[in-house]
Each structure stands twice: as C-alpha cells, then as structure tokens.
C-alpha positions as CSV (number, residue, x, y, z in Angstrom):
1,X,-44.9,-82.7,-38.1
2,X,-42.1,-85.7,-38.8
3,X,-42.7,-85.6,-42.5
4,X,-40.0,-85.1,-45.3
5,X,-40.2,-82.9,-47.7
6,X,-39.1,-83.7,-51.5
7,X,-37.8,-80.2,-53.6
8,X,-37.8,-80.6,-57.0
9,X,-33.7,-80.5,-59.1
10,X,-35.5,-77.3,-60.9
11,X,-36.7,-75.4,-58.0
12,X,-33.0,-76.3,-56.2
13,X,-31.0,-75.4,-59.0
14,X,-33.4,-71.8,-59.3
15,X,-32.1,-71.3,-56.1
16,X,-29.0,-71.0,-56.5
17,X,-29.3,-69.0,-59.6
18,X,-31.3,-66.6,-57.6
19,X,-28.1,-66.6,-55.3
20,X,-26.1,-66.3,-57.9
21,X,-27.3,-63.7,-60.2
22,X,-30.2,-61.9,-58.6
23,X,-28.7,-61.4,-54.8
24,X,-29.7,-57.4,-54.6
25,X,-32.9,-58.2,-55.9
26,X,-33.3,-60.8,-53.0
27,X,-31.9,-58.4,-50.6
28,X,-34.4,-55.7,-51.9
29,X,-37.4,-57.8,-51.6
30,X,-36.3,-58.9,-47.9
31,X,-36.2,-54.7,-47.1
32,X,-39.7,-54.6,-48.7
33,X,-41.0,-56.9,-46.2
34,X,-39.3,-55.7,-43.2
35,X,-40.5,-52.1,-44.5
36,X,-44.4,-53.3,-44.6
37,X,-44.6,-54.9,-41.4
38,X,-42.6,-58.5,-41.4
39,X,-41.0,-57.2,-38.5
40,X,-43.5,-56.4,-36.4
41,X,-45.3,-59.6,-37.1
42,X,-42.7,-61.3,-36.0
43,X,-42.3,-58.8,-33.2
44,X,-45.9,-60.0,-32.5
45,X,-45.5,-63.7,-32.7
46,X,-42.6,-63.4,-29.7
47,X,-45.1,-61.5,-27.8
48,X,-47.6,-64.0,-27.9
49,X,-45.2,-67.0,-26.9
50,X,-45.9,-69.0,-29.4
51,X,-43.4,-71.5,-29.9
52,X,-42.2,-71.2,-33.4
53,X,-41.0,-75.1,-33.2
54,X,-44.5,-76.3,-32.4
55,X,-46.3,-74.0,-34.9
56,X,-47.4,-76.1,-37.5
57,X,-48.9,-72.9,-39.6
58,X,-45.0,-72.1,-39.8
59,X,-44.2,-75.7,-41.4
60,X,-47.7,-75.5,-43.7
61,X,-46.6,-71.5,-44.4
62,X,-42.9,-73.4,-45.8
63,X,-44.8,-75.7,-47.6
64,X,-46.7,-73.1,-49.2
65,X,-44.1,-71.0,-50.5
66,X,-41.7,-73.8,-52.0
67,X,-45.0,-75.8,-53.4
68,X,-46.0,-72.2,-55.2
69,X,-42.3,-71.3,-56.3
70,X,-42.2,-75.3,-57.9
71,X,-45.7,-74.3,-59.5
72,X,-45.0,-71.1,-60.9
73,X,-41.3,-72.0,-62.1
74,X,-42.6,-75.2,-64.1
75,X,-45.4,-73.4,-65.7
76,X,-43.1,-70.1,-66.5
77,X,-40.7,-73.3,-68.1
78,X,-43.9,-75.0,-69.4
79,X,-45.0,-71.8,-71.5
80,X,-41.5,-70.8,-72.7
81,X,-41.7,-74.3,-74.1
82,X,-44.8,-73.9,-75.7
83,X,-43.8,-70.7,-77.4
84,X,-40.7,-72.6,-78.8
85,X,-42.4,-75.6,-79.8
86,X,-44.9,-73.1,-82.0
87,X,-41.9,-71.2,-83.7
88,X,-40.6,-74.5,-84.5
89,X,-44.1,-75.8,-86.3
90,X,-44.4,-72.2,-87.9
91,X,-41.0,-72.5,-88.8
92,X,-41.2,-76.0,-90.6
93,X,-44.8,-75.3,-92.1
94,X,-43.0,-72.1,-93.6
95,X,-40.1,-74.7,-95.3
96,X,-43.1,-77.1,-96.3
97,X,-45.1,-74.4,-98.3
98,X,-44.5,-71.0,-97.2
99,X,-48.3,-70.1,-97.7
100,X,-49.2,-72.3,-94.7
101,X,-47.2,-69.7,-92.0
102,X,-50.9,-68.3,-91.6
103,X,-52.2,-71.2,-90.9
104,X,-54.4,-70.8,-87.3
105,X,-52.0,-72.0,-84.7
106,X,-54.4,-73.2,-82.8
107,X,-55.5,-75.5,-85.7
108,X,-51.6,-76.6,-85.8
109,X,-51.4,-77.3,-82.2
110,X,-55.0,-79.1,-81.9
111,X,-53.6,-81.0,-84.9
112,X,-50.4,-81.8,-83.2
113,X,-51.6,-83.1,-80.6
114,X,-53.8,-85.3,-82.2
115,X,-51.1,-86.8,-84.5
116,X,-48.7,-87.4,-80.8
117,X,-51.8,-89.2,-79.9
118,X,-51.9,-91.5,-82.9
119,X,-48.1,-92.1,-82.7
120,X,-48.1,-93.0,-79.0
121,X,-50.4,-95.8,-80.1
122,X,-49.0,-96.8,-83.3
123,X,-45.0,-97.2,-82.3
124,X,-42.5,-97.3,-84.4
125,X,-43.3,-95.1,-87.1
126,X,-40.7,-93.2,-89.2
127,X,-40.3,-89.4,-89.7
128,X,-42.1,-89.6,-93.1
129,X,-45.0,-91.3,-91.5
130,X,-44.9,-88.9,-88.9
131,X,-45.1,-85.8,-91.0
132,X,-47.7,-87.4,-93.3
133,X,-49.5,-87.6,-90.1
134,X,-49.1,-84.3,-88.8
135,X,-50.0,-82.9,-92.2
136,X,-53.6,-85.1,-92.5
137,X,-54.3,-83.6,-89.3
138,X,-53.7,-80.1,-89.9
139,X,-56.2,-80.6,-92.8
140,X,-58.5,-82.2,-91.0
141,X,-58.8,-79.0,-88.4
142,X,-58.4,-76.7,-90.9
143,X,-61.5,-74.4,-91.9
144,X,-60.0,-72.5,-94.9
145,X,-61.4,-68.9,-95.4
146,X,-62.3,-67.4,-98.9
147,X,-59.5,-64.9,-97.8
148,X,-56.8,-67.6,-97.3
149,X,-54.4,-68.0,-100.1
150,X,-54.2,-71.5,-100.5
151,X,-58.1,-72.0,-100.5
C-alpha cells in the first residue's frame, strides 16, 4: 500500500469551500450516516479485529470517494461550461443576424467543433478567418426547414 496519491487544485480548493460555506450541511450528512448504520459498521469492523491499517478495502474505499468527488466536480464544471459556451454562440449568432438565434444548437456546436478542428491544424489564423469558418460550417450542418425564416 506505499503508493502516493495526487488530488487535483479543484477538488482541494472544493474542499475547503465545502469547509467554508457548507459546514452544517457536512455536519448533517455525517448525522445521516451515523443515523443509517455507519456506526454500527464500524462497531462491527472492531469486533471482527480487523486491523484498519492493514485493510487495503479502507485505502481502495479512500480512493474511491476522492476519485468520484474529482469525477463528478469536473464534469458538474464541464457542463456549466458547456452551457456558457452555447449562450455565448447564441449570443453572437443573435448580433450576426438575429434570425439565426433558432438555429439548432446542436448544428452550432457540431459546427464548432468542426471549425476548432480546422483551426488547430491551420495555425495562425485571424479572428475574421475564424468566423468565416465557423459560419461555412454552420451552413454546412444546417438542414433549413420550410418553417425556418431565413430559408
């Protein structure tokens, strides 16, 4: 069990904020599992003499519970990304023509990723190019509809 573990600067700093600003809520859940039987599992474990330093299910059970905490704090930061990065492309398609806001922004984001493709091989490109781009891109994906207004 002589292995190091590596935490992350977001799940450290999380943390703290959780120390910081949400200590009854930590409190609470600690009661909650003390009230539905952490006790008497632990109660259990010193019956059985089972040497908690030698337990390697108690290392792998640590393990565990920072590795899912990492996972679910970067996707929770992932998504809330996400969600800002589409405002922002609804947002400028809007100041481009402000019939394209209905645009499909799953069209947008396919397109957008295509066009960070394209620009990751083609370096040095300036925001004009860029847009010009972003904007074939979008037309390329886009399926207009006999109900869109710009068809």
């Amino acid at each position: 069990m002589a292995s190091s573990l590596l935490l992350s600067f977001e799940l450290i700093y999380l943390f703290g904020w959780l120390l910081k600003n949400e200590k009854p809520k930590l409190e609470s859940l600690i009661k909650l599992a003390i009230k539905n039987g952490l006790k008497e599992e632990l109660d259990d474990t010193k019956k059985s003499n089972v040497s908690p330093v030698l337990n390697e299910d108690l290392y792998d059970t640590f393990i565990d519970f920072v590795d899912y905490m990492e996972n679910s704090l970067l996707d929770k930061l992932e998504k809330r990304a996400n969600k800002t990065v589409q405002k922002k492309i609804s947002t400028s398609l809007e100041n481009i023509n402000p019939k394209l806001k209905n645009i499909d922004q799953q069209v947008v984001w396919v397109a957008l990723k295509q066009a960070e493709n394209e620009l990751s091989q083609k370096k040095g490109k300036t925001s004009k190019e860029a847009k010009k781009i972003l904007l074939d891109k979008i037309l390329k994906n886009w399926t207009p509809t006999k109900k869109d207004d710009i068809n």
